[in-house]
Steps between C-alpha positions, in 0.01 A plus 500: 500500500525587844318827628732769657439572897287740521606810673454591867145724543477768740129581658455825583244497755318699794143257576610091534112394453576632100828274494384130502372490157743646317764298704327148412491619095873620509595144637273322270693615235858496677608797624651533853342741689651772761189772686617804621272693714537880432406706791815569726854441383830674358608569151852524413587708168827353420384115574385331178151327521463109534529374169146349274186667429290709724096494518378817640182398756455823671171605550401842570280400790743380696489762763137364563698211672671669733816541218548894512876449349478273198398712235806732588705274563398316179543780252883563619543107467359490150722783402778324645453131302458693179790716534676215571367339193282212626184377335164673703207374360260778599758691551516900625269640186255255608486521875521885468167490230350229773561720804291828384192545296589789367768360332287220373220761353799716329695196292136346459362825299906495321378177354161613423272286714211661638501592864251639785580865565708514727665789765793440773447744832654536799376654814105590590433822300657339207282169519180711488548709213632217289228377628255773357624449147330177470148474366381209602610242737871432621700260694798577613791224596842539621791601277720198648230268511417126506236229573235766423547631831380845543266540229220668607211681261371827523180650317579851550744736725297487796543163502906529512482778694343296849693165411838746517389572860481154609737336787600199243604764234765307274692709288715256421926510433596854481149592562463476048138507434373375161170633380325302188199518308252216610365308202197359545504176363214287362600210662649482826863375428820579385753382239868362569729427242804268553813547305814361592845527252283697279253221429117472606452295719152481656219772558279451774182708630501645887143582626516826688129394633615499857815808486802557292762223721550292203823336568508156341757372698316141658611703796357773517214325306442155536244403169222222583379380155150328501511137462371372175236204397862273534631685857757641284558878491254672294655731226350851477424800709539429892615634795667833444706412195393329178670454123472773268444465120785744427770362289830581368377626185305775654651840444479633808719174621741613239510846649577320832790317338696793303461700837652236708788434233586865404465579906712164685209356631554144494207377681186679586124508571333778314125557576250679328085581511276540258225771482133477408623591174787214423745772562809326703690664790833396594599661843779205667800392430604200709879337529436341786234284356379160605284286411190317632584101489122358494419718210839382337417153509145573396654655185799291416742817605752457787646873495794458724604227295491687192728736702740240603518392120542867374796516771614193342468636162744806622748256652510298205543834272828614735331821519662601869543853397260730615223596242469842384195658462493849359406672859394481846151545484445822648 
């Protein structure tokens, strides 16, 4: 039996570093390829899209890179392929949840998954007296945020109050402060959960040990593993990212999954901390995920592969209609 062609896929994309890997899984399983960079261009309403399927890579950092356009520009050309019908993986529910925090605490608590406390302010006066309703410590992040740029942690108002009158102030797009309970974990690392066409796929811990930029892009942060007795790469916990002994079975993973089904997220990185007291935070919601090679092959887990098969598996389906979630999340 011979296997149909499969269709033309469309990347999305604002930062080319992200690209590669995703490119060399998409060809390893046989998929032409076309990139379109999304920071300047021209949208016309009455012009159908290219056909094939779409794979939203957006990220909401991109103005970081000198990209101030793409995420407007992005959200009109999302709206645009799925009124014309294409297939947008990660389409607009999920890059609207991945570009604000808010959002992402709101359909979080819908779902019932256990949050930081969490307040939105804009402006000065605003900032400090969300700022005096905490109790305890507080970091605050931006609203459109990526990277874990921005993050900064404050012990008490005063402490806001003289970092608010400093030159390299960054309020971030639309000047959209989040403020967030800080939990003080035992254990200086986070969680990140994997899920891609509403499978698990891998969990891995971040160690927040030296700040809160945890991207695990080999970019961003290249992984050097410890040789072991052989010279081969030792398995376990080294350099900022390690394996996690979460699994698929464990209910909050299943949380992760219904939320990303009922809500059109397709493929995402959710993280999480845990308390002194085994209680579990969830407080990100990422579409633009990626995934750390070295700790991949440590693990047996290429996660842009399993993307390029779970494309594959949509291709193979016919499923070229837009999918439906029940909202935007908002």
């Amino acid at each position: 039996m011979i296997d149909p062609v499969p269709a033309p896929t469309n990347i999305l994309y604002e930062n080319p570093a992200w690209i590669p890997p995703l490119q060399e899984a998409l060809r390893t399983e046989g998929f032409q390829i076309r990139l379109l960079h999304v920071n300047e261009g021209s949208i016309d309403p009455a012009t159908p899209p290219p056909d094939g399927i779409w794979i939203n890579r957006i990220s909401p950092s991109s103005h970081t890179r000198g990209h101030a356009h793409t995420v407007e520009l992005a959200r009109q050309f999302l709206y645009w392929l799925e009124s014309h019908d294409r297939r947008v993986i990660n389409g607009l529910p999920a890059f609207e949840l991945e570009m604000s925090k808010l959002r992402q605490d709101l359909v979080l608590r819908r779902h019932g998954i256990r949050t930081p406390r969490t307040v939105l302010a804009v402006g000065r006066k605003h900032l400090l007296k969300a700022a005096a309703t905490f109790d305890g410590p507080f970091i605050t992040k931006h609203d459109q945020g990526g990277k874990g740029l921005g993050i900064h942690l404050f012990h008490n108002p005063g402490e806001l109050e003289a970092h608010l009158d400093t030159a390299d102030l960054d309020t971030g797009p639309g000047a959209r402060m989040i403020l967030q309970q800080y939990i003080d974990a035992p254990e200086p690392f986070i969680t990140r959960v994997e899920i891609v066409g509403g499978r698990f796929v891998l969990a891995m811990r971040s160690s927040t040990a030296d700040g809160f930029e945890l991207c695990p892009s080999d970019v961003c942060n290249p992984m050097l593993p410890s040789p072991g007795p052989n010279g081969s790469p030792r398995i376990g916990a080294t350099g900022l990212f390690s394996p996690s002994p979460i699994t698929a079975a464990d209910p909050l993973v299943q949380q992760y999954i219904r939320l990303c089904n009922v809500e059109g997220i397709e493929i995402a990185g959710i993280e999480f901390v845990e308390d002194a007291r085994g209680n579990r935070y969830t407080y990100d919601i990422n579409g633009t995920t990626n995934y750390n090679q070295t700790l991949g092959a440590q693990i047996g887990v290429d996660g842009m592969r399993e993307v390029a098969r779970f494309v594959r598996r949509v291709a193979g389906a016919g499923a070229f209609a837009r999918r439906r979630p029940r909202r935007i999340a908002c």
